[in-house]
C-alpha positions in Angstrom: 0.0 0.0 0.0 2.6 2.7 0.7 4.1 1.7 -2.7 1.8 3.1 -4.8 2.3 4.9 -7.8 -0.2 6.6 -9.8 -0.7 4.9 -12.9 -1.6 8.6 -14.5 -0.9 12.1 -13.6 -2.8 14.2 -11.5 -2.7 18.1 -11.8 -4.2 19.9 -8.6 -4.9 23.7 -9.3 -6.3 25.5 -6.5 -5.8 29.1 -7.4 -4.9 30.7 -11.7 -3.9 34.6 -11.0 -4.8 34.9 -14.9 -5.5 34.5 -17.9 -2.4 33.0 -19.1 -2.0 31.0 -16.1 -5.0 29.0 -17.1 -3.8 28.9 -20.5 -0.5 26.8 -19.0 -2.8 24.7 -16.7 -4.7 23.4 -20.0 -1.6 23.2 -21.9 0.8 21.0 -19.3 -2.8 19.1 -18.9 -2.5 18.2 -22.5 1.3 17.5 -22.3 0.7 14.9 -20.0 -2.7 13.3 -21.2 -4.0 10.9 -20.3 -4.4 12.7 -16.6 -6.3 14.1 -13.9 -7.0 17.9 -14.1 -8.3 19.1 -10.4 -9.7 21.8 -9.8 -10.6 23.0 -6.3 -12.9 25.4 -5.1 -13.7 25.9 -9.1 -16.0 29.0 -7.6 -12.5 31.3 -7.2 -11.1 30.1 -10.7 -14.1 30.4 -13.0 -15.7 33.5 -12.1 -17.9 35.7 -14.7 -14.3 37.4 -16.1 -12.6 34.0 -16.6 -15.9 32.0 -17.9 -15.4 32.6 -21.5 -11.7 31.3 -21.7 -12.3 28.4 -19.3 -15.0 27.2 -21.6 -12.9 28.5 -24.4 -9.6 26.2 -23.2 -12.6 23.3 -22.0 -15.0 23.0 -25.4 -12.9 25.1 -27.8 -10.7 23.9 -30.7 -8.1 22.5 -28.8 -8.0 18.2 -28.6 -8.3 17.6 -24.9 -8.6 13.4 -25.1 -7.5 11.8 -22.5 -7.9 14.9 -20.1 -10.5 13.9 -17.3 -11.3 17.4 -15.3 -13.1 17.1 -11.8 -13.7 20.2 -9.8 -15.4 21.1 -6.4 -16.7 23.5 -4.3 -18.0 24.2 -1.1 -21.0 26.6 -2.2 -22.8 24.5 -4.4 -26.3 25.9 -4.0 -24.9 29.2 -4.8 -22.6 28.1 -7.5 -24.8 26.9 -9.4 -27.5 30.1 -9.3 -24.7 31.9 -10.1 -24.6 31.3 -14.3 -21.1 30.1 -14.2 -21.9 27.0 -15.9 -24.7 26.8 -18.0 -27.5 24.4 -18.2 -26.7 20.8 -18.8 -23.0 20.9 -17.8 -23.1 19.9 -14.0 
């Protein structure tokens, strides 16, 4: 059990200052593929300003096989009233 090595990698991003910060997250995500993109608290990361590239860098041109993305939050409820993601992709 203390052995274990992760069969693929697993990218944890709790905070992108910018812009071009997400832009590297995506792009070392793809680098790696296949692997685990994490995104905590995804409430301080996609916010109204953000939106459009994340779903941009998400659904956009760019081949993102192999990428599985989780994120989480502790405001659900709220989160979700917000308009940050639209209907049918939670």
């Amino acid at each position: 059990m203390h052995d274990h090595t992760p069969k693929i990698p697993c990218l944890y991003v709790k905070n992108v200052p910018t812009l071009y910060s997400m832009r590297l997250v995506f792009t070392m995500a793809r680098s790696v593929a296949p692997c685990l993109l994490i995104f905590e608290d995804i409430e301080t990361i996609v916010t109204p300003v953000t939106r459009s590239y994340f779903f941009n860098e998400v659904d956009g041109l760019s081949n993102n096989d192999g990428i599985l993305i989780v994120a989480s939050t502790n405001y659900r409820e709220s989160f979700l009233k917000s308009g940050v993601f639209y209907g049918g992709s939670v």
